[in-house]
C-alpha positions in Angstrom: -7.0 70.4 -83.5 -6.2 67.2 -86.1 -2.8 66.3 -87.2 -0.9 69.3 -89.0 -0.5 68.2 -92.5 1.5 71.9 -93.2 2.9 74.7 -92.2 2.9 78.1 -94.4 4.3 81.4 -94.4 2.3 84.0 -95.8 3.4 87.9 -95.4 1.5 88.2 -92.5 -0.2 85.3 -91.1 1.6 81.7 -89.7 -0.9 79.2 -91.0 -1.7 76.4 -89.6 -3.1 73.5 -92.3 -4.7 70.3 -90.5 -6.7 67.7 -91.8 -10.5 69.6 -91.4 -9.1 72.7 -90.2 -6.8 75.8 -90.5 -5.6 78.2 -88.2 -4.2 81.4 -88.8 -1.4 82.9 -86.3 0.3 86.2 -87.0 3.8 86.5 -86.8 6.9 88.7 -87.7 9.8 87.3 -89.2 13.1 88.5 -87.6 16.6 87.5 -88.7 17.0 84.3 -86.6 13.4 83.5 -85.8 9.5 83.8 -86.0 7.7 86.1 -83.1 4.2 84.4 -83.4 1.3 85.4 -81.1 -0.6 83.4 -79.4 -1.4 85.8 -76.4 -5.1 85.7 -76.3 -5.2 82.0 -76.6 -6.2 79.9 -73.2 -3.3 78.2 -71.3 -4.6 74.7 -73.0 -5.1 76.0 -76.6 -1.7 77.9 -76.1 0.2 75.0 -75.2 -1.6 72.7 -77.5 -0.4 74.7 -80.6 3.0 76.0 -79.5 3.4 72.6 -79.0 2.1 70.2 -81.8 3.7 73.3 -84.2 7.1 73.4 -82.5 7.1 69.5 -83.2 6.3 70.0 -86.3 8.9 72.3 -87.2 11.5 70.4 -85.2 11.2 67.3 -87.4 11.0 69.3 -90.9 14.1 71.5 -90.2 12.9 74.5 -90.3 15.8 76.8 -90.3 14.3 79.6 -87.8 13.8 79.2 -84.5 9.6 79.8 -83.0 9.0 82.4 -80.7 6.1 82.4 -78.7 4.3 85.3 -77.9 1.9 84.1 -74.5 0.0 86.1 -72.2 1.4 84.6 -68.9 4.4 83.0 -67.1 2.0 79.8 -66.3 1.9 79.5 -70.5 5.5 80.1 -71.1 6.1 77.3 -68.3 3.5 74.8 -69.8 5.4 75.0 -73.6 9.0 75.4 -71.6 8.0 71.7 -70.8 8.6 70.5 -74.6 12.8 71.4 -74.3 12.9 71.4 -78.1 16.1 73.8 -79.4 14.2 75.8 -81.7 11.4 76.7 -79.0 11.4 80.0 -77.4 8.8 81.7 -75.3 8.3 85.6 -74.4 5.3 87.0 -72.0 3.6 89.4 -73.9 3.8 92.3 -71.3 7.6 92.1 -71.2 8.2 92.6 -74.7 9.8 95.9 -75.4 8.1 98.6 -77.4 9.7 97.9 -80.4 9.2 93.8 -80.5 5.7 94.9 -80.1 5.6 97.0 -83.3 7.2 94.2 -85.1 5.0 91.7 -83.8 1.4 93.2 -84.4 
């Protein structure tokens, strides 16, 4: 992945805009933060974009925190690293029933 130029918000997809590429994430706006998947990413691709987005968002204010959706406790330890106070991380498994509906 290149240098994020942008982040965008569409109704159902966190896009990702980078200098040759663009990734789209899908997420679920709740009131005080964004539930974005990245569950059947690899523990390096994971952490790679939870992290290089998180920045991202840290240094541009975005008002909501991010809430990463990851498949394991190894990922959510990996982007835990980071310590930024708009970064949160759930294991997918452990969401509740009705997180999951508003997350898919």
């Amino acid at each position: 992945m290149d240098i994020i130029k942008q982040i965008k918000l569409s109704k159902n997809d966190f896009i990702v805009d980078c200098d040759t590429t663009s990734l789209k994430l899908a997420y679920t706006a709740l009131n005080d933060k964004y539930l974005i998947d990245i569950s059947s990413m690899n523990l390096i691709q994971a952490t790679k974009i939870a992290i290089l987005c998180s920045t991202y968002c840290f240094i541009n204010n975005f008002k909501k925190k991010l809430c990463w959706i990851v498949k394991d406790e190894e990922t959510k330890r990996a982007i835990s690293i980071l310590c930024l106070k708009n970064v949160e991380q759930q294991i997918k498994s452990n969401i509740c029933e009705s997180e999951m509906v508003l997350a898919s």
